[in-house]
Structures are given as C-alpha cells and as structure tokens.
C-alpha positions in Angstrom: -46.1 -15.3 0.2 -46.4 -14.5 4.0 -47.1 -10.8 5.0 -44.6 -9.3 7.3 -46.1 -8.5 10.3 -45.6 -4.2 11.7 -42.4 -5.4 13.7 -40.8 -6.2 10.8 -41.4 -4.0 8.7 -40.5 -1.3 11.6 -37.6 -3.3 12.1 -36.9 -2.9 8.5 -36.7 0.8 8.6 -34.5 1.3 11.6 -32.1 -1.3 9.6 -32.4 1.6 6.7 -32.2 4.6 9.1 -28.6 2.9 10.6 -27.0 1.8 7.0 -28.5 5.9 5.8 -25.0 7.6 6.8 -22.8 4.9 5.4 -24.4 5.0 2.3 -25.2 8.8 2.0 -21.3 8.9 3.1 -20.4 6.6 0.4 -22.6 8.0 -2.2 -21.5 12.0 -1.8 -17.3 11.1 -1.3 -16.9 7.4 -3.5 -19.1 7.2 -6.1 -20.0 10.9 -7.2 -15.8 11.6 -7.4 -15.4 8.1 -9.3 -18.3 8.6 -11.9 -17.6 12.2 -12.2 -13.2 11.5 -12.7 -14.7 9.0 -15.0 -16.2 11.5 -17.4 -13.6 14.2 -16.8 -10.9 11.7 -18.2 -12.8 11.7 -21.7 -12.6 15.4 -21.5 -9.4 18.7 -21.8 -11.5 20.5 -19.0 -9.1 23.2 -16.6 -11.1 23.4 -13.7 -14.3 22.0 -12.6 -16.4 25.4 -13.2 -15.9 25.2 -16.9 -17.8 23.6 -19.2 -16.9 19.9 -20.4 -15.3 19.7 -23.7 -15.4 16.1 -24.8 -12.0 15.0 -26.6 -12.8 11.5 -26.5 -9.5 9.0 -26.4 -7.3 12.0 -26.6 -5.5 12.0 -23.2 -5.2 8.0 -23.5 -3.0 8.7 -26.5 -1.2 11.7 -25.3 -0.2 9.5 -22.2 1.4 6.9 -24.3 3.5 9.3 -25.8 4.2 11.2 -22.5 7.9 10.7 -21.0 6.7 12.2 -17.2 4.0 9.9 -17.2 6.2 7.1 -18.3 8.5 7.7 -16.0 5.8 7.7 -13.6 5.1 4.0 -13.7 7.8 3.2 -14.2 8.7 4.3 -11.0 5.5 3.1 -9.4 5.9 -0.8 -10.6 9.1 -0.6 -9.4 8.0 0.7 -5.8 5.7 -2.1 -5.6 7.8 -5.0 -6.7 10.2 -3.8 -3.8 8.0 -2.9 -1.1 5.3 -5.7 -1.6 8.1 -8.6 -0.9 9.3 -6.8 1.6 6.6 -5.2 4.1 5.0 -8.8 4.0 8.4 -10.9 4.8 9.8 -8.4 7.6 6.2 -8.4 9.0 6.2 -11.9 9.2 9.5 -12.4 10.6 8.2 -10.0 13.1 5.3 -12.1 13.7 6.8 -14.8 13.9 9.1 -13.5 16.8 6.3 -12.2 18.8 4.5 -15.5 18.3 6.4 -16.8 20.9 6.0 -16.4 24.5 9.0 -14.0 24.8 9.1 -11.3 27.8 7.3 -8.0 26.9 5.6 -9.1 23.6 2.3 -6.5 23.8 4.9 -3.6 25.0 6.9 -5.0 21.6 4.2 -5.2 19.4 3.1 -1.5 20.1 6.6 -0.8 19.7 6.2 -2.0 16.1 2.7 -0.6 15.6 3.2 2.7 16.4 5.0 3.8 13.3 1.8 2.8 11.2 -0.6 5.0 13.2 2.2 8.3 13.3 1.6 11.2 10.8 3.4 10.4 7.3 4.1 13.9 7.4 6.0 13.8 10.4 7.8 10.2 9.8 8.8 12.2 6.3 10.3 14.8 8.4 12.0 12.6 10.6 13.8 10.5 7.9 14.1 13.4 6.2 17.1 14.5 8.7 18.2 10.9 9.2 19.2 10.7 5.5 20.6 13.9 5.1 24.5 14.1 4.1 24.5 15.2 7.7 22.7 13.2 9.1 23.0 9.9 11.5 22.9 7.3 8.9 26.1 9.0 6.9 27.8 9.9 9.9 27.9 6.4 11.2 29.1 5.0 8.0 31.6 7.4 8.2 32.8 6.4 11.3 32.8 2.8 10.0 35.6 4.3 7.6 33.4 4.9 4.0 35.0 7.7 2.3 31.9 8.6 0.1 28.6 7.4 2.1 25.2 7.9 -0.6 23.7 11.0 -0.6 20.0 9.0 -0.3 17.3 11.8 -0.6 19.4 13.7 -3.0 20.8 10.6 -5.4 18.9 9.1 -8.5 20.2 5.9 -7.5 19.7 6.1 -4.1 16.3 8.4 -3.7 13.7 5.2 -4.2 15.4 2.9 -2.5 15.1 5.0 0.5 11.3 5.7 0.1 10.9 2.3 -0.1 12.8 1.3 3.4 10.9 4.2 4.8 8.0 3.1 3.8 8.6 -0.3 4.8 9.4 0.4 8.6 6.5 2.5 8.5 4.0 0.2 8.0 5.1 -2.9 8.8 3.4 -3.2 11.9 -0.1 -3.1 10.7 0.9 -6.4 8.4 2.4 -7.4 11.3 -0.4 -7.9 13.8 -2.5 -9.5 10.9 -0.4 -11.8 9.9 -0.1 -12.7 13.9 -3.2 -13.0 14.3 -3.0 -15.5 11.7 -0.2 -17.4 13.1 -2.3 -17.7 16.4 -4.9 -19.6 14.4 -2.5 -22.3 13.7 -3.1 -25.6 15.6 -0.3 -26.3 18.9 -0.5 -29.8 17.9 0.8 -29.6 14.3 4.4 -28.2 16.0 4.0 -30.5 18.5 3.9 -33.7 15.9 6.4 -32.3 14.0 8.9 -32.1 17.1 8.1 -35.9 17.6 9.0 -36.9 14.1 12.3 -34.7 14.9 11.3 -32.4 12.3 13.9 -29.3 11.7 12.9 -25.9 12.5 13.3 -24.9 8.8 11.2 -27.7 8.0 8.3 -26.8 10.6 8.4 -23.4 8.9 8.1 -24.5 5.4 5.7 -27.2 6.3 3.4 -26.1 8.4 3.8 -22.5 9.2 3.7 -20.8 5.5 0.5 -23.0 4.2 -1.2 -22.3 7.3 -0.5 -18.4 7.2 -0.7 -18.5 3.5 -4.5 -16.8 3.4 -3.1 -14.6 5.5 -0.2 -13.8 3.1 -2.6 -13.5 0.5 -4.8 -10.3 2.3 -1.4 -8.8 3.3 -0.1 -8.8 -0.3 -3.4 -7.7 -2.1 -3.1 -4.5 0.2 0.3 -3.5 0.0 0.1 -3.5 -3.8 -2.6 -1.5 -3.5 -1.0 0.4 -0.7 2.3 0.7 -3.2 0.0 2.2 -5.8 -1.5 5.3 -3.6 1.9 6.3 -2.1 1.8 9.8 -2.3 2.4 12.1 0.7 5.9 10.4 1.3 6.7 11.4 -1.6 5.4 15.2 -2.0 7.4 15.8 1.5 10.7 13.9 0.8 11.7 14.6 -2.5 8.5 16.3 -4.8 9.1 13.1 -7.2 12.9 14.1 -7.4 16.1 14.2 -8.0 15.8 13.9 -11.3 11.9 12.3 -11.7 13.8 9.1 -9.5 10.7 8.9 -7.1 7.9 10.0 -9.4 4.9 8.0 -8.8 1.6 7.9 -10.7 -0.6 8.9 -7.7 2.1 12.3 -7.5 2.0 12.8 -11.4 -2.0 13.5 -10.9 -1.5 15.6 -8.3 1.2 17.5 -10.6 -1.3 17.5 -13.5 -4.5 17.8 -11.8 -3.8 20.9 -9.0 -0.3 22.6 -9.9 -1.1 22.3 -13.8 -4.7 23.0 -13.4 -5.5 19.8 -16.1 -8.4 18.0 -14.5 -9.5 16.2 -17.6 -5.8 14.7 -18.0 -5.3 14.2 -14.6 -8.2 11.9 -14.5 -7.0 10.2 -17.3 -4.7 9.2 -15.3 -6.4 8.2 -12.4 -8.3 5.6 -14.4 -5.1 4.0 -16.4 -4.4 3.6 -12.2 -7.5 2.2 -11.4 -7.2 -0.4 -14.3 -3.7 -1.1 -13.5 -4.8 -2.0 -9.7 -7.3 -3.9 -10.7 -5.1 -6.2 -13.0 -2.3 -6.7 -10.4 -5.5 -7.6 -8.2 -7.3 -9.6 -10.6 -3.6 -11.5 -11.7 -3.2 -12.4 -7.5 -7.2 -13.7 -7.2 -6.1 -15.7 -10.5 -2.3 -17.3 -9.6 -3.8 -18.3 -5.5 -5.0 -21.2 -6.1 -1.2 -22.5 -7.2 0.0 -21.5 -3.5 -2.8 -20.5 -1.2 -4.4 -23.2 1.0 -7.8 -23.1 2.3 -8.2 -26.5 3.6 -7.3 -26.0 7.2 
C-alpha cells in the first residue's frame, strides 16, 4: 500500500476542517431531533424535561382510532394530489413560454420568481384580504352578475381549494426555472427536424419536448410531494386548519398536538407515520419512472 506523503495527509485535514460545520450543523439540528422524535414517539412524555415513560405501540393505535388525525390526512393526500399536478403543469407552461425568445423574458421570469422567495407569512396576509367576502376576488364576480360569490377562506368546500391555488402561485416559479433550465438542455436540431417533416406543434410537444424534460418532471414532482407534505405556515395564518377541520394537515395536527396540547410523545408519533408516508409516495415515484422517464438523451 503506498504511504501518503505530509501533503496529503495535511490536505486531508483541511478537507475535515471545511466539511466540520456542515456536519457539526447537521449532526446538532437533523439527526439529534430525528433520533430523539424517534424515541419520543414510543413514549406519553408532556414536555421534554420529564422523564420518558415508554408506552410502546400505544400512540400508533390511538391514531388509528383518532378522527382529527384522520381528518388530517385526509386532508393532506388530498393537498397533494391537487397541488403536485398542478405547480408542475403551470410551471411548465410557464417555461415553456419563457423558452422562447420573447421581449423581456429575465424581467418575466423574476416576475414569476419572486413570489417563491416572499415571506409565506406575508403572501398569507395578502390573500388573506383578496379572498375575503370583501375582497377583490368576490367583488369582481359580483360585478360579473353572481348573486352568491364563495366565501373561500371561510367555506368547507371552498377553504382547500384556495390554499391550494395559493400555494400554487406561490411557488411556481422555483419549478419554473428548473424545469427551464431543463428545456434549455434540449437539442435546436430536434425542433428543427421535426418542422421539416411538417410535424404539428402538439406533436413537437408530445414528442420531443415532454421525454426530453421528463427527468426534469421527475425532480419537480418528487419535491412538491414532499413540499405538499410540510405545508404548514399557510395554513396556521389563513385558516388554523379551519372552517370546520377543511384545511387540516398533518404537519399542523403536530403542531396542535405537540406545542398547544403540550403531547410531545404523540406528536412525534405523528411525525413518523409522516415520515413513512413520504417515503412511500417517494419510494412508489423511484419505482413507477422507469414506465415514463427517459434517460437516454
């Protein structure tokens, strides 16, 4: 075996010193929380001062039998089978727009960027008014003659679509300028030998544009599903999970449980059942993308 030599291992150590912070960082805020919600889930402890009292499977079983936390993801699956589909195909239609060589397309793309790097808080606010029965959105459907516009924020029926549509135009614009920057990877010439062979616009799209961009597609969806799953502060601002538990969402029921019901132990009971629910949705995608992902490009 041949000996390193005193500039390597030097080397070496500086490598160590630079990765120390990420790893100290890591170490103290990731995996110290995760291994200690972990053994908290197993146990009915109040507060993290008292002493664990190990219960075993006992919150698992109490949340099978729990309507709020039912409810809960109920609400959440829902929340992602609307806002996955949808974040990824407005951001591509957006892409696709500012794929072309129209006028203005960096001032238009931080246009649509912007939302994504504004405080939720503040968007939350914002939309807040919109949506109110006062608001713009009722007062111009007024004005287009409907007697009884929906009361949005304040309406079972109406209260998740609106988080969803909020949350959609909110961060669209970080899918956005990834999934241009995977349209920008796609080869001139393809369009180019499609518009010889007098190929339709619909056809260029379905042929060549969506299994280029399909990897693409397939990072965008993998983190709004995960993104659908931590949703949270939109929430706690716009309606506290209401009216009615309409808006409830798994990452809010732990905060419910956990810090306004002082139950640690079955708050991170729940953050694991969320964990392992992630990881299947993740886990089904990684499985089902070789039946519409392609690679060979």
């Amino acid at each position: 075996m041949k000996k390193r030599t005193d500039l390597q291992k030097q080397e070496e150590r500086t490598a160590y010193l630079f990765l120390l912070p990420s790893i100290a960082g890591f170490l103290v805020f990731m995996a110290y929380p995760a291994v200690l919600g972990l053994l908290l889930s197993f146990t009915n402890t109040n507060n993290l001062n008292s002493p664990l009292n190990f219960i075993g499977l006992a919150n698992f079983r109490k949340l099978l039998h729990d309507n709020y936390f039912l409810i809960s993801l109920k609400n959440n699956i829902f929340y992602m089978l609307s806002f996955t589909p949808m974040v990824v195909a407005v951001s591509l239609l957006f892409a696709i727009i500012l794929n072309r060589n129209i006028l203005c397309r960096k001032f238009f793309r931080t246009v649509f960027f912007f939302p994504f790097i504004s405080s939720m808080v503040a968007v939350a606010i914002i939309w807040n008014y919109i949506l109110s029965p006062n608001g713009p959105v009722n007062g111009f459907l007024i004005s287009l003659g409907v007697e009884s516009p929906p009361g949005w924020l304040l309406s079972k029926d109406w209260a998740m679509f609106a988080v969803v549509v909020i949350s959609v135009w909110k961060e669209f614009g970080f899918y956005m300028v990834i999934l241009l920057a995977g349209l920008q990877t796609i080869p001139e010439y393809l369009y180019e030998a499609a518009v010889i062979d007098g190929v339709k616009p619909w056809q260029k799209f379905r042929y060549i544009t969506l299994p280029m961009v399909s990897p693409t597609m397939f990072l965008c969806i993998i983190m709004a599903v995960i993104s659908s799953f931590q949703v949270f502060d939109l929430v706690n601002v716009l309606t506290e999970g209401g009216p009615g538990n309409a808006t409830n969402v798994l990452v809010f029921r732990i905060y419910r449980e956990g810090f306004a019901n002082v139950k640690m132990g079955y708050a991170s009971s729940i953050a694991l059942v969320l964990f392992v629910i992630v990881f299947v949705f993740s886990l089904i995608q990684f499985k089902l993308q070789d039946k519409w992902v392609n690679y060979n490009q």
